[in-house]
C-alpha positions as CSV (number, residue, x, y, z in Angstrom):
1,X,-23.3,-26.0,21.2
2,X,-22.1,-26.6,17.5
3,X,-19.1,-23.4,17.3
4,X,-19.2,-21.4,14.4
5,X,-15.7,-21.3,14.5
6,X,-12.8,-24.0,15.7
7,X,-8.9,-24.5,15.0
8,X,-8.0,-28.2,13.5
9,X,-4.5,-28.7,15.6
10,X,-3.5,-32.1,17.3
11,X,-0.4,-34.1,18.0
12,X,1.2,-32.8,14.8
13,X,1.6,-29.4,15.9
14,X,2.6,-30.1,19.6
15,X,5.9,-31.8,18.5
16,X,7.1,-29.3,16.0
17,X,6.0,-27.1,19.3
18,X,8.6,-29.5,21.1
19,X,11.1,-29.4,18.9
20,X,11.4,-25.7,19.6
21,X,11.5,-26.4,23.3
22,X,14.4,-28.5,22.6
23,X,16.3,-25.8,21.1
24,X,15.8,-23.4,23.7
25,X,15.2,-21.0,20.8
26,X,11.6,-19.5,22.1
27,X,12.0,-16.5,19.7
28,X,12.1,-15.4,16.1
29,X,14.5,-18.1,14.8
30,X,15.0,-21.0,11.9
31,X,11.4,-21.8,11.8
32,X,10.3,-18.2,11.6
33,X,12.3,-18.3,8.4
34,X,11.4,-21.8,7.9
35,X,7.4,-20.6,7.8
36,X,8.3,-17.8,5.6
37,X,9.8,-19.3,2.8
38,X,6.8,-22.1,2.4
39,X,4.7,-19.4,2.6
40,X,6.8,-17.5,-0.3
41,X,6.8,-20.9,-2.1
42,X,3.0,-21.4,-1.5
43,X,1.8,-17.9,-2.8
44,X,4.4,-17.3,-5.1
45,X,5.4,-14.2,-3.5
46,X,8.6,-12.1,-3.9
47,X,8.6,-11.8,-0.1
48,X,6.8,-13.0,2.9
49,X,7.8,-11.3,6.5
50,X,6.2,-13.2,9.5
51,X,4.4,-10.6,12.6
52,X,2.8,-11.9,15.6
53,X,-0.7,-11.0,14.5
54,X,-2.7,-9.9,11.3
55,X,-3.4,-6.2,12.9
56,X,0.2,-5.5,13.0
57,X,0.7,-6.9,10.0
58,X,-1.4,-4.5,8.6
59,X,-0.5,-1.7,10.5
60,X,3.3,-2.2,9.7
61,X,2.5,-2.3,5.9
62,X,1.1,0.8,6.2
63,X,3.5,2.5,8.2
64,X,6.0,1.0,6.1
65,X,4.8,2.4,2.9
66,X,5.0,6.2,4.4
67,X,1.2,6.4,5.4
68,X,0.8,9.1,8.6
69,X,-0.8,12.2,9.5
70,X,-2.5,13.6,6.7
71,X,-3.0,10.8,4.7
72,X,-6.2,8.8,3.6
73,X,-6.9,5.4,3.5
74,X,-10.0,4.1,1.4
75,X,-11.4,1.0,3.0
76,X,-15.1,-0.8,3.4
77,X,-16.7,0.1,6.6
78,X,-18.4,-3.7,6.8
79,X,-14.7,-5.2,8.2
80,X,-13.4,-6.0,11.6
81,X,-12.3,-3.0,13.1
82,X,-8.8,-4.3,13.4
83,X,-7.7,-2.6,9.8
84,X,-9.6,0.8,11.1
85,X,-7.0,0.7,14.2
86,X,-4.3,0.0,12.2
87,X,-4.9,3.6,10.0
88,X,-5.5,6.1,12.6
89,X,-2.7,4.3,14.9
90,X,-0.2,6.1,12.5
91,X,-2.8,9.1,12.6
92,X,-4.4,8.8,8.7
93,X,-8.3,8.9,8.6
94,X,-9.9,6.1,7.2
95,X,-12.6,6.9,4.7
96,X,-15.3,4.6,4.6
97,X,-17.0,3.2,0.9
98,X,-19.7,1.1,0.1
99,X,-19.9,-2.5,-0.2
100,X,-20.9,-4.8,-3.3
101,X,-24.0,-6.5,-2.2
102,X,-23.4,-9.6,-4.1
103,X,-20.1,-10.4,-2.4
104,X,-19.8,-8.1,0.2
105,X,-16.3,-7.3,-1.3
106,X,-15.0,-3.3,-1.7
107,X,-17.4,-1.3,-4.2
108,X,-14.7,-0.6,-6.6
109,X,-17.4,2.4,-7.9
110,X,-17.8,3.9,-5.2
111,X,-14.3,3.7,-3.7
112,X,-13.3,5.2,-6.9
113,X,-15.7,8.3,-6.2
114,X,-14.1,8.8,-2.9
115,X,-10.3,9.3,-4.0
116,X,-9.3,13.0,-3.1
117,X,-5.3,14.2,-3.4
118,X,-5.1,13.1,0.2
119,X,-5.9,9.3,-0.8
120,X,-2.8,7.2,-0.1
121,X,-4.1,4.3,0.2
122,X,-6.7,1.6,-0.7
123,X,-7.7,-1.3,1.6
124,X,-9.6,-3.6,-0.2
125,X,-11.0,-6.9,2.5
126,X,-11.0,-9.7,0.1
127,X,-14.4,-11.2,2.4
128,X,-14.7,-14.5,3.5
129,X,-11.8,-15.5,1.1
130,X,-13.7,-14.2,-2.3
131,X,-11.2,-12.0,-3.8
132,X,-11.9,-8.8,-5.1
133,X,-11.7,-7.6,-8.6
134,X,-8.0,-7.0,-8.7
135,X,-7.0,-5.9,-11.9
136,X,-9.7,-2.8,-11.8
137,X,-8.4,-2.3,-8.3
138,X,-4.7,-2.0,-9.4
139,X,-5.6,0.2,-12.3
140,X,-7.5,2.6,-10.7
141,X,-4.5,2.4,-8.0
142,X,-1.6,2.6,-10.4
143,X,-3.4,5.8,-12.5
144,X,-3.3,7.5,-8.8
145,X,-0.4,6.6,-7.7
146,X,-2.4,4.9,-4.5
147,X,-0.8,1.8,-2.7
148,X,-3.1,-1.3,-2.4
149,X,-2.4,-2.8,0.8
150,X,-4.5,-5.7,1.0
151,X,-6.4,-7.0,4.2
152,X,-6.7,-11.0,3.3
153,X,-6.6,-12.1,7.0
154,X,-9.5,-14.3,5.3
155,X,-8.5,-15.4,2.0
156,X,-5.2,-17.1,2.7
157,X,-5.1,-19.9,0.3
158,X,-7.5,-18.3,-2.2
159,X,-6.8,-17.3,-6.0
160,X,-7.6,-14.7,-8.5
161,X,-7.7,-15.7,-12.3
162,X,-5.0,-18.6,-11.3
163,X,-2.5,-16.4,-9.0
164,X,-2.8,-17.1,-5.3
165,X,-3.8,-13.6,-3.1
166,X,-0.4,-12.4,-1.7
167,X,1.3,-12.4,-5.1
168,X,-0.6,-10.1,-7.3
169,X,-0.4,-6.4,-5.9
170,X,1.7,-4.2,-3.4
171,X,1.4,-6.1,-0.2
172,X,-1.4,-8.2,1.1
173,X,-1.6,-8.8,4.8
174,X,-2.6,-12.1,6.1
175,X,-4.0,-13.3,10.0
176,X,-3.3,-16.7,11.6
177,X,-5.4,-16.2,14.2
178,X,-7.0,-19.0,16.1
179,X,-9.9,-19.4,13.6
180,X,-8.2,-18.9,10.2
181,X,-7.7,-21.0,7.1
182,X,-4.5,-21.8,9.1
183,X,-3.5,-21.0,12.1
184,X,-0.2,-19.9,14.1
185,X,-2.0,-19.7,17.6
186,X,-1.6,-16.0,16.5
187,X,0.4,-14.7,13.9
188,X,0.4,-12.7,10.6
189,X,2.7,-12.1,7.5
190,X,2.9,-9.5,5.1
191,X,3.8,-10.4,0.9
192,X,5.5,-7.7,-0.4
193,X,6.3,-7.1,-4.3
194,X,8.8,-4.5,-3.2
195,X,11.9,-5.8,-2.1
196,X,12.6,-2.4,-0.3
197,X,9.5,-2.1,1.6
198,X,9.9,-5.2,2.5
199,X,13.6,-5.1,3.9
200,X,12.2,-2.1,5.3
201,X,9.0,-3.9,7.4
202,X,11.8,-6.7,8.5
203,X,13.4,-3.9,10.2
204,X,10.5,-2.4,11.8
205,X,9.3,-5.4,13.0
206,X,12.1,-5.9,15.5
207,X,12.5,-1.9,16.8
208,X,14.2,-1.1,13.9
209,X,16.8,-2.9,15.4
210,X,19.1,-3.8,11.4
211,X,20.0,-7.2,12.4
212,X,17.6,-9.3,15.0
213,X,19.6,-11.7,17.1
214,X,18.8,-14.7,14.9
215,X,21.2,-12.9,12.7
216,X,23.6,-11.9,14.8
217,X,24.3,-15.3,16.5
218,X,27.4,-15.9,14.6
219,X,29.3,-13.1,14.7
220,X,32.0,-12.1,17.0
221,X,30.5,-9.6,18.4
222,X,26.8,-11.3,18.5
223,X,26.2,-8.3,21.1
224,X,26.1,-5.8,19.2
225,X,23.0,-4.0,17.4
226,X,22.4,-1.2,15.7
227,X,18.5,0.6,15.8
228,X,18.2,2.5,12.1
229,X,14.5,3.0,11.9
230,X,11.6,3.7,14.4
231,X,10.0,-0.1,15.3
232,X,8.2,-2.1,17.1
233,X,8.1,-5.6,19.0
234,X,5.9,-7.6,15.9
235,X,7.8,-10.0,15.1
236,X,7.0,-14.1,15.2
237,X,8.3,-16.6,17.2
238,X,9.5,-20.0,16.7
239,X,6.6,-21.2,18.6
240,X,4.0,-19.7,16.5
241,X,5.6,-20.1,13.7
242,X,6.5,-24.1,14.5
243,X,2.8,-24.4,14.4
244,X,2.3,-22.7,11.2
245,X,4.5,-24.8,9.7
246,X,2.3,-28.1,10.2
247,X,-0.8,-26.3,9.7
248,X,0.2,-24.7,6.1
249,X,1.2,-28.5,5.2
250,X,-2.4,-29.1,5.6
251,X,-4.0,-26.3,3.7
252,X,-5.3,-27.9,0.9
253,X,-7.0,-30.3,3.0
254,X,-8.4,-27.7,4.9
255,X,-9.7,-25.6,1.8
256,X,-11.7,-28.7,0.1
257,X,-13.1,-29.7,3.3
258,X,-14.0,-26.3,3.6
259,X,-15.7,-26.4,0.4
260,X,-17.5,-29.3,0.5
261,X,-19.4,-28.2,3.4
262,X,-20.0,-24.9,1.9
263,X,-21.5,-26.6,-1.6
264,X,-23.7,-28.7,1.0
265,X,-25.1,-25.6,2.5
266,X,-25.8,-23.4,-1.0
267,X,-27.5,-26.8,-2.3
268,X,-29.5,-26.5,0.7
269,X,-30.8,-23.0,1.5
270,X,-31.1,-22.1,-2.3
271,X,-34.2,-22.0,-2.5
272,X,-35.2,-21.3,0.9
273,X,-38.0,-18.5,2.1
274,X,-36.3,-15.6,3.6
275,X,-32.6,-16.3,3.2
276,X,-30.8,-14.9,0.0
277,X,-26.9,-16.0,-0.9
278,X,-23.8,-14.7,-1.8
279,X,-22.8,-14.4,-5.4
280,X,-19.3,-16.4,-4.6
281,X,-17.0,-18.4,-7.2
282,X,-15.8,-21.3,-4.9
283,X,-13.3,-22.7,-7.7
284,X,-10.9,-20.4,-6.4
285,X,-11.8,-19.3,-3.1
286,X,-10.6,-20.9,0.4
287,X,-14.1,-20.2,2.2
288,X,-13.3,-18.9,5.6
289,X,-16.9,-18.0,6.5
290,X,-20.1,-19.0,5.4
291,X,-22.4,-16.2,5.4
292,X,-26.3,-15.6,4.9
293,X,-28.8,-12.5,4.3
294,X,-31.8,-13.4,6.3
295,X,-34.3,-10.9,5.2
296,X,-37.8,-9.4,6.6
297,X,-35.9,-7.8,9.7
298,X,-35.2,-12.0,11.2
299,X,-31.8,-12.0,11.1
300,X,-31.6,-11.9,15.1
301,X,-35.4,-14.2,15.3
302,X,-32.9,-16.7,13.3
303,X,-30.0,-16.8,15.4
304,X,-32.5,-16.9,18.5
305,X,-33.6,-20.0,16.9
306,X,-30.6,-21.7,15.5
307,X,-29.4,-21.8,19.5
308,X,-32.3,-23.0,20.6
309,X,-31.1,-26.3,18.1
310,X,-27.4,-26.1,19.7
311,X,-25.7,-24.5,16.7
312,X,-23.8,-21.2,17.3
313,X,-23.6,-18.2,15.0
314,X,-22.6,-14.5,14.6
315,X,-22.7,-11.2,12.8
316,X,-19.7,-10.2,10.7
317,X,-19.3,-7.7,11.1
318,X,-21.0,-4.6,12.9
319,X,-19.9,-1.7,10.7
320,X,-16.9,0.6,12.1
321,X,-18.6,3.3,10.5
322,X,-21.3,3.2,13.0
323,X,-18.9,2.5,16.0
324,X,-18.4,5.5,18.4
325,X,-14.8,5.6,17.8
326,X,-15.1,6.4,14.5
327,X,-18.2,8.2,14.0
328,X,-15.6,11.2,12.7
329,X,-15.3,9.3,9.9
330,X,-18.8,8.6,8.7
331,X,-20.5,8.7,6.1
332,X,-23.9,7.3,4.7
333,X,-23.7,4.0,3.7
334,X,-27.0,3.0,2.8
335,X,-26.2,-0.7,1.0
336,X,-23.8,-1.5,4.4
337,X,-26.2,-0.4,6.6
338,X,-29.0,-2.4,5.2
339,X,-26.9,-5.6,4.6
340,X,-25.2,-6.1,8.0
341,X,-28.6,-6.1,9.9
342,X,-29.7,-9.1,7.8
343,X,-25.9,-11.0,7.9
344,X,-25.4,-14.0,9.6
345,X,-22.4,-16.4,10.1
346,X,-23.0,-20.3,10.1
347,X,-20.7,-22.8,11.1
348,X,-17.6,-23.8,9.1
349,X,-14.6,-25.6,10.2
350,X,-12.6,-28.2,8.8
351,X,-13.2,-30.8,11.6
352,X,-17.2,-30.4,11.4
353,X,-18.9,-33.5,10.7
354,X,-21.1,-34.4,8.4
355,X,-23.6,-34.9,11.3
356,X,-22.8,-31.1,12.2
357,X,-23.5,-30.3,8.6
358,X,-26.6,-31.9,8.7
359,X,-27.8,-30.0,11.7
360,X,-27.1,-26.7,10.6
361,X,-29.1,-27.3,7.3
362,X,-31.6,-28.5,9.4
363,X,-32.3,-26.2,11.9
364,X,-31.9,-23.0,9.2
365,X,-34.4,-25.2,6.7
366,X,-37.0,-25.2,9.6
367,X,-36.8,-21.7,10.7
368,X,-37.5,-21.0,6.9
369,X,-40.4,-23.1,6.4
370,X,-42.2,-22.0,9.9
């Protein structure tokens, strides 16, 4: 079965792996810092603060920005529900908004609608690595006095009007997941624009402990620690962070690769029976997904069929609005609701082959012309 998802690691990320082993050094360390300042270099960030996964990272930013009980936090429904967590862990209520059905980014409209005095926050997912329309984001944000807190665990490596995501607004939260643009084994990292907030997350991340051990190696009393803020245990370690060093060496390789497979695709289905495409810009996007609308209620007939030809594929995502967790928090959302039962995910990975490419074009073609 051709995955519809797969890490591109080998030999190259086992000895950086090794040379942490040879240190001894297992925790967050010199490559931790090592990983965050390519990544400040790469996105042209004021500060980039490494966490062990993009949830956290996420869920730190907003903790570290003052959200709690009380507080709202404007997001799309049609994410993973790892964002939704991450607001009513620090007991704020998410409050759902439409999608754009062209790019399945926020619906700046409609989020705009759904601001109240208790809106503290905006969420924007920057989908599949198309950013969103930042500059009407950050000035509908910076008239309210909102905080954008970006969720870009897909669009590390993408731009928007020739600045990388991660160094235009407040903080943008990234995920290094297994099946990322790049990937740590797991990890995350927050930008931040604030130097404050972002001294502030470095804290939290290690139980608001003011100094983390890396620090305090070389001072005479390396023992001693001092907790100044409530914290968690999110920090990175060398190991994951060893990996992300090779991996973000290989970005750009990754993103054109990544492309080319995705301009094979649109050539193909664009004028296919029953499909319909996104409205995406790939000059500056790093495609993470590659998504279709299948339309005619065949979305799941597809998928049925695309296995039958050995080539795996999902939905992203099922709505959070609609999941019992949350159903508090719902409201109607007639555009979501109509475009995540059509939605499917094909494969895209750097290390497919042309061979795979061919066979997913294939096998979607023939489902559309039978």
């Amino acid at each position: 079965m051709l995955q519809a998802h797969r890490p591109s690691i080998g030999n190259e990320e086992l000895e950086e792996v090794k040379k942490v082993f040879e240190t001894g050094w297992l925790g967050m360390g010199s490559q931790v810092l090592e990983f965050e300042n390519m990544m400040k270099d790469y996105l042209g960030a004021c500060n980039v603060v490494a966490v062990n996964t993009g949830t956290t990272a996420l869920h730190i930013a907003l903790d570290a920005y003052g959200i709690g009980p009380g507080d709202e936090v404007i997001t799309p429904s049609l994410t993973f529900c790892a964002g939704i967590q991450s607001i009513i862990a620090l007991n704020a209520t998410p409050v759902f908004c439409e999608i754009d059905p062209d790019t399945l980014n926020i619906d700046i409209t409609d989020m705009e609608k759904r601001i109240t005095s208790k809106t503290k926050a905006i969420m924007p997912v920057h989908y599949c690595g198309y950013a969103c329309d930042m500059d009407k984001l950050l000035d509908i944000a910076g008239r309210n006095k909102i905080v954008v807190i970006e969720d870009a665990a897909h669009a590390f490596g993408s731009s928007y009007k020739g600045r990388k995501i991660g160094s235009i607004g407040d903080a943008t939260c990234f995920s290094f997941d297994p099946i990322k643009n790049i990937t740590c084994g797991e990890g995350g990292a927050i930008a931040v624009s604030d130097d404050v907030i972002a001294e502030k997350i470095r804290k939290k991340r290690v139980l608001g402990i003011s100094k983390d051990s890396w620090q305090r190696q070389e001072n005479t009393q390396s023992w001693f620690y001092e907790v100044v803020t409530p914290g968690y245990r999110y920090h990175m370690s060398n190991i994951n962070a060893a990996i992300g060093i090779v991996q973000l060496r290989k970005i750009q390789k990754f993103i054109d690769r990544r492309r080319f497979i995705v301009e094979k695709y649109n050539a193909a289905f664009r004028n296919l029976n029953h499909v319909k495409m996104f409205n995406w810009d790939l000059s500056e996007m790093a495609p993470f997904m590659y998504i279709l609308r299948v339309t005619g209620g065949r979305r799941d007939e597809m998928m049925n069929f695309l296995a039958s030809k050995g080539v795996a594929s999902g939905v992203h995502y099922i709505p959070n609005h609609i999941q019992p967790l949350f159903k508090d928090y719902a409201p109607e959302l007639a555009v979501t609701e109509m475009i995540w039962k059509e939605i499917v995910t094909l494969p895209l990975f750097y290390d497919m082959t042309d061979e795979d490419v061919t066979l997913v074009i294939r096998s979607v073609t023939e489902f559309c012309n039978k």
